[in-house]
C-alpha positions as CSV (number, residue, x, y, z in Angstrom):
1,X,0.0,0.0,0.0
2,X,1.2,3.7,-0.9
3,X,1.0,6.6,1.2
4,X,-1.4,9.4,0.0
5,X,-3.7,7.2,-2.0
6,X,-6.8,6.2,-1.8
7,X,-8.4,2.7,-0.5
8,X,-12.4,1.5,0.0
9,X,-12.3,-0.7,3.6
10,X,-12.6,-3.9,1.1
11,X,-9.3,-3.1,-0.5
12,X,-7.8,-2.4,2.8
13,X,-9.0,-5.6,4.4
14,X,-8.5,-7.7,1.2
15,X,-4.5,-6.7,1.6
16,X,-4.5,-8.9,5.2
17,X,-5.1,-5.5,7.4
18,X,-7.1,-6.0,11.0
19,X,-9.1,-3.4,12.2
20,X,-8.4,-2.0,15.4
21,X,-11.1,-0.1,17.5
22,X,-9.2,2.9,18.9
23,X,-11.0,6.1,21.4
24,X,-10.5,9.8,20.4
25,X,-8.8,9.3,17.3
26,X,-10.2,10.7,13.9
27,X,-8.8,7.8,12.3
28,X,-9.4,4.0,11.2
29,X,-6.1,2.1,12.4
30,X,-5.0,-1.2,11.0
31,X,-2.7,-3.5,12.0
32,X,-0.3,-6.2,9.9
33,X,3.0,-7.8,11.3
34,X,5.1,-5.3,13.0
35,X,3.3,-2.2,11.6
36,X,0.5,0.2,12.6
37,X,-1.6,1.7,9.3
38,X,-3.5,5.6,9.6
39,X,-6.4,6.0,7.3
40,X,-8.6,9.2,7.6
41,X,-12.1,9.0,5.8
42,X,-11.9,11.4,3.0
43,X,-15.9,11.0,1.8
44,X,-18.1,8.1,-0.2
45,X,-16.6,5.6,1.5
46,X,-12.7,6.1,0.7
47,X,-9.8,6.2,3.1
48,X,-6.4,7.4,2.4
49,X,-3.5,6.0,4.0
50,X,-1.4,8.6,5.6
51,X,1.0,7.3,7.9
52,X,2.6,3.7,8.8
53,X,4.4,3.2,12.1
54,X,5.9,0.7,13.9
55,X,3.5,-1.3,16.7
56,X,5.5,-0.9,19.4
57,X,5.9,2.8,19.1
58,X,1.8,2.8,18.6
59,X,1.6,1.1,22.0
60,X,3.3,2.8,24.0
């Protein structure tokens, strides 16, 4: 997945990313292997990836 485009939540999922729920964040959050994935809603049902991180710096 590329940063700054756009993904539906069936591309996202179909690519092996878990949903995490997550409080007072504007944000959907996926997890895969070692990362964490940012997606903001940007209308009709698209998200655009705009950050990776690593887990352990997410959970902190």
């Amino acid at each position: 997945m590329k940063l700054n485009e756009q993904y539906s939540l069936n591309e996202i999922k179909s690519n092996g990313l878990a949903e995490k729920p997550i409080k007072d964040v504007d944000a959907k959050i996926f997890t895969m292997d070692n990362k964490v994935y940012f997606f903001e809603n940007v209308g009709d049902k698209l998200y655009r990836l705009y950050t990776v991180i690593n887990k352990r710096s997410f959970f902190l």
